[in-house]
C-alpha positions in Angstrom: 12.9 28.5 -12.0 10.5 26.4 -14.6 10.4 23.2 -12.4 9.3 25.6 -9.8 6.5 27.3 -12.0 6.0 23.8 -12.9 5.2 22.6 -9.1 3.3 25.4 -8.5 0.9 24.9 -11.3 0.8 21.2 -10.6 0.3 22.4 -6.7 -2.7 24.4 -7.9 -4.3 22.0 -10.1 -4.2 19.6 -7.2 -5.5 21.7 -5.0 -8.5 23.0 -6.9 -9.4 19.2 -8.0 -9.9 18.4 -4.0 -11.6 21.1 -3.6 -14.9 19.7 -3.5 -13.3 17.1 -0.9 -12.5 19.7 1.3 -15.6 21.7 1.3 -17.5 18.8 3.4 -17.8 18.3 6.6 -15.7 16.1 8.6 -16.7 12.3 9.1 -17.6 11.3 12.5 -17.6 7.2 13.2 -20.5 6.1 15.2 -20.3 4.7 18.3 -20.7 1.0 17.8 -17.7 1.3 15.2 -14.9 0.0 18.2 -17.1 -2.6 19.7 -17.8 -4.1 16.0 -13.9 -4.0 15.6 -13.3 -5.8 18.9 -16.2 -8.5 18.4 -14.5 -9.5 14.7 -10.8 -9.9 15.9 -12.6 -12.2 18.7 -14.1 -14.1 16.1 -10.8 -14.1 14.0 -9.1 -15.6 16.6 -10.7 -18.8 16.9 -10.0 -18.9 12.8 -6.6 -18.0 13.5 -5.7 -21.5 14.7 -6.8 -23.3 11.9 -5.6 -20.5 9.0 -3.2 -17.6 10.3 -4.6 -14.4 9.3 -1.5 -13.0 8.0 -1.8 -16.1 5.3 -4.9 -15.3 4.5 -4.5 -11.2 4.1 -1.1 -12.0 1.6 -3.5 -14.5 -0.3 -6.3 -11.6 -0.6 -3.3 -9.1 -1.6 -2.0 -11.6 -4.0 -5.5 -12.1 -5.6 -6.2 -8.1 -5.6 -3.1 -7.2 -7.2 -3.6 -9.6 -10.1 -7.0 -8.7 -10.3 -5.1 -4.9 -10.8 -2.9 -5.9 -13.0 -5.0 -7.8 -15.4 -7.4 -4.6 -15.2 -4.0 -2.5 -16.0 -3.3 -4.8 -19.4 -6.6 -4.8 -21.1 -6.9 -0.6 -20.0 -3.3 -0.5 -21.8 -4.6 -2.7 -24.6 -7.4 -0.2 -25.1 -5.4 2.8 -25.1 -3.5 1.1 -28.4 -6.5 -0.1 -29.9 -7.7 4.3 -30.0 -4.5 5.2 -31.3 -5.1 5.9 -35.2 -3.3 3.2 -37.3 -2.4 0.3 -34.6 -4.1 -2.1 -35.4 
């Protein structure tokens, strides 16, 4: 009965936060959106034989999730620094 109350709060709170995401309109992609799509993976193609893409998307996610996670340690070390009497 509490956990339920619980979710329902949390379930509120959510939904009142994306409100404002809601209210707009929806998105519409213009038209040249698919041809720019097809004209890249043409040109990614000629790349591909040198460097595979897939090499080069795990080095991007490698690089991005350090980049996260060195943002994550200095947030954390910030958060200690603000706590009274940590010094």
């Amino acid at each position: 009965m509490i956990s339920t109350a619980i979710l329902y709060i949390l379930s509120a709170l959510l939904f009142t936060l994306t409100l404002p995401f809601r209210l707009l309109p929806d998105v519409v992609l213009p038209d040249g959106v698919a041809e720019a799509i097809s004209e890249a993976s043409g040109s990614l193609a000629g790349l591909n034989t040198i460097v595979p893409i897939d090499v080069l998307l795990n080095v991007f996610k490698a690089v991005i999730l350090l980049e996260i996670g060195i943002l994550a340690f200095k947030g954390l070390n910030w958060v200690i620094r603000k706590i009274p009497g940590v010094n």
